[in-house]
C-alpha positions as CSV (number, residue, x, y, z in Angstrom):
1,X,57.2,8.3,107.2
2,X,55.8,9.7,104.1
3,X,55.6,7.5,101.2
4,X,58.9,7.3,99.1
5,X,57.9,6.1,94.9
6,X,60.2,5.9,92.0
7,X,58.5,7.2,89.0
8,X,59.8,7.9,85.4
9,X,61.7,11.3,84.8
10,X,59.7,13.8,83.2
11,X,61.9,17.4,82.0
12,X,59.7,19.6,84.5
13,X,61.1,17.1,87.6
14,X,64.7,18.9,86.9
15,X,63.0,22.3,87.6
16,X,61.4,21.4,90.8
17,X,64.9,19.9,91.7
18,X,67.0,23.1,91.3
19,X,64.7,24.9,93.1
20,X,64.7,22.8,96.3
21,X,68.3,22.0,95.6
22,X,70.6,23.8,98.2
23,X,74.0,22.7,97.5
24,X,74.9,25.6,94.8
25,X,74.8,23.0,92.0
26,X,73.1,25.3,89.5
27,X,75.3,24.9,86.6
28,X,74.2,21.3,85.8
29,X,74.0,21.2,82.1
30,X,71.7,18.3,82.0
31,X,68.8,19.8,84.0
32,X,68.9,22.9,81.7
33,X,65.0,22.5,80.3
34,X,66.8,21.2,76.6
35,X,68.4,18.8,78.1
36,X,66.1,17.8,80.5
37,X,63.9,16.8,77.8
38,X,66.3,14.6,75.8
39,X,67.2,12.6,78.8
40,X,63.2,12.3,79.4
41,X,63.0,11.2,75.8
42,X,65.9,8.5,76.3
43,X,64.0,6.9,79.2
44,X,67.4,5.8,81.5
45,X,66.4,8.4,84.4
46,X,63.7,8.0,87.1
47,X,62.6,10.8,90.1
48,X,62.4,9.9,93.9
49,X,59.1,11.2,95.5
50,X,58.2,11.3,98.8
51,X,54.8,12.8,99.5
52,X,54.1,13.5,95.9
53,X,57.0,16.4,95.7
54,X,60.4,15.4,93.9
55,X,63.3,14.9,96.7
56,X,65.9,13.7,94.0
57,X,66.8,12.5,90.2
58,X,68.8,10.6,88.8
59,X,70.0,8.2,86.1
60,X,72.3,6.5,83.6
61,X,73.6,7.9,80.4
62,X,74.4,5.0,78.2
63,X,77.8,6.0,76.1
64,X,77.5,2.8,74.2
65,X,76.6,-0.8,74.7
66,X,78.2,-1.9,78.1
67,X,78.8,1.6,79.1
68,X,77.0,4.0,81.3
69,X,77.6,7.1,83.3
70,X,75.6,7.3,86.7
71,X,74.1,10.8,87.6
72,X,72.3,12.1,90.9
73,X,70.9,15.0,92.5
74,X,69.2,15.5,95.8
75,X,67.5,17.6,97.5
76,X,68.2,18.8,101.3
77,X,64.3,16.7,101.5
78,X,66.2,13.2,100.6
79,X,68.0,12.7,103.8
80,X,65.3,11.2,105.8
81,X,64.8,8.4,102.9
82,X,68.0,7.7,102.3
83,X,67.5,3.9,103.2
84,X,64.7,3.1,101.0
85,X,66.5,5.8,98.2
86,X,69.4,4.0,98.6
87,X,67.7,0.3,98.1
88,X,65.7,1.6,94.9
89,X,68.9,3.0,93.6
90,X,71.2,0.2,93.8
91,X,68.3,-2.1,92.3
92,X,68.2,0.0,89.2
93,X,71.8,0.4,88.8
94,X,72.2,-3.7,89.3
95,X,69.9,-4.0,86.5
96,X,72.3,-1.6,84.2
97,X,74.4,-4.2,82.2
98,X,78.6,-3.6,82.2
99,X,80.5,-0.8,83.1
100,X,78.7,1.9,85.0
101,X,80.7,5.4,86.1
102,X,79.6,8.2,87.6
103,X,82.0,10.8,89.7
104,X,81.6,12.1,93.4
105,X,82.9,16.3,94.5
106,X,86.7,15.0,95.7
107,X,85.5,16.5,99.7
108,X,82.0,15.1,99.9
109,X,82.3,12.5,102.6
110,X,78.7,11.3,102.0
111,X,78.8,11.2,98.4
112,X,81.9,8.8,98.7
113,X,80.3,6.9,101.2
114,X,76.7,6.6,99.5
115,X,79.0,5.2,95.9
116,X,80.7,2.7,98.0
117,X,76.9,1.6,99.5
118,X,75.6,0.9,96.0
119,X,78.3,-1.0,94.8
120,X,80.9,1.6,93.2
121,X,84.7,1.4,93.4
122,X,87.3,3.8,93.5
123,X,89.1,3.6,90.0
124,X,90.7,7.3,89.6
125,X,91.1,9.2,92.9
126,X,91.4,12.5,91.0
127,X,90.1,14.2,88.3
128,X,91.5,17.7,88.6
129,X,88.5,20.3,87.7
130,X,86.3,18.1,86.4
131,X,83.1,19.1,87.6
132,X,80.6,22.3,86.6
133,X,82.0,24.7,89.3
134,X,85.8,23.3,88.6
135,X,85.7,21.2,91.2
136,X,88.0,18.2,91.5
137,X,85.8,14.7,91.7
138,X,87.0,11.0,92.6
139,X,86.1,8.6,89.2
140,X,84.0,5.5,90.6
141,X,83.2,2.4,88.4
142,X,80.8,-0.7,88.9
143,X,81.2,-3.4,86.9
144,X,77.9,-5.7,86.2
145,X,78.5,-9.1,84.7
146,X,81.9,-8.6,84.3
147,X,84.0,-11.8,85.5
């Protein structure tokens, strides 16, 4: 198996994404190259890399103290690394203190299923056109250090 690294998100990652991205998700405003650069200047997003080419990105968006939003994109690449994706992930997002969200398409099986691996509950089943395409999502929620 190639080797799998978790590096620091640099704006020109997003690029590299969408173009080995084959899901349709094209209108993500946050990989457009402006906003690719703020979150690279805000430091909460990391890349996936396996054999030096970038199989996904992701991060967190922190909305205040205590509360972040959870974002990630892969590519069709990712699938064979999903175990070792999936234990970098969930370490990262363990280390994220309070509330963190973040929103899977309502009929992605595997999207549902991946949230409930790292650690996310359901807390609104449907958000009616939420996402970039008008999609409906399912609202998820992990709660770190919260008793």
């Amino acid at each position: 198996m190639l080797p799998v690294s978790l590096v620091v998100f640099e704006s020109w990652h997003a690029a590299e994404l969408m173009a080995r991205n084959e899901m349709g998700v094209t209108d993500c405003y946050f990989l457009e190259p402006a906003a690719a650069k703020v979150i690279e200047d805000r430091g909460n997003a990391f890349t996936l890399l396996a054999n030096e080419e970038v199989v996904a990105c992701g991060g967190t968006l922190p909305l205040w103290p205590g509360r972040n939003t959870a974002w990630m994109i892969f590519t069709p690449g990712a699938g064979r690394y999903m175990r070792r994706i999936t234990r970098m992930v969930k370490r990262e997002l363990d280390l994220t203190p309070g509330r963190v969200e973040m929103t899977v398409v309502k009929d992605y099986a595997l999207g549902h299923r991946w949230a409930r691996m790292l650690g996310f509950e359901v807390e609104t089943p449907c958000l009616r056109e939420y996402g970039p395409l008008r999609e409906d999502h399912t609202g998820y929620v992990k709660l770190n250090g919260v008793e």
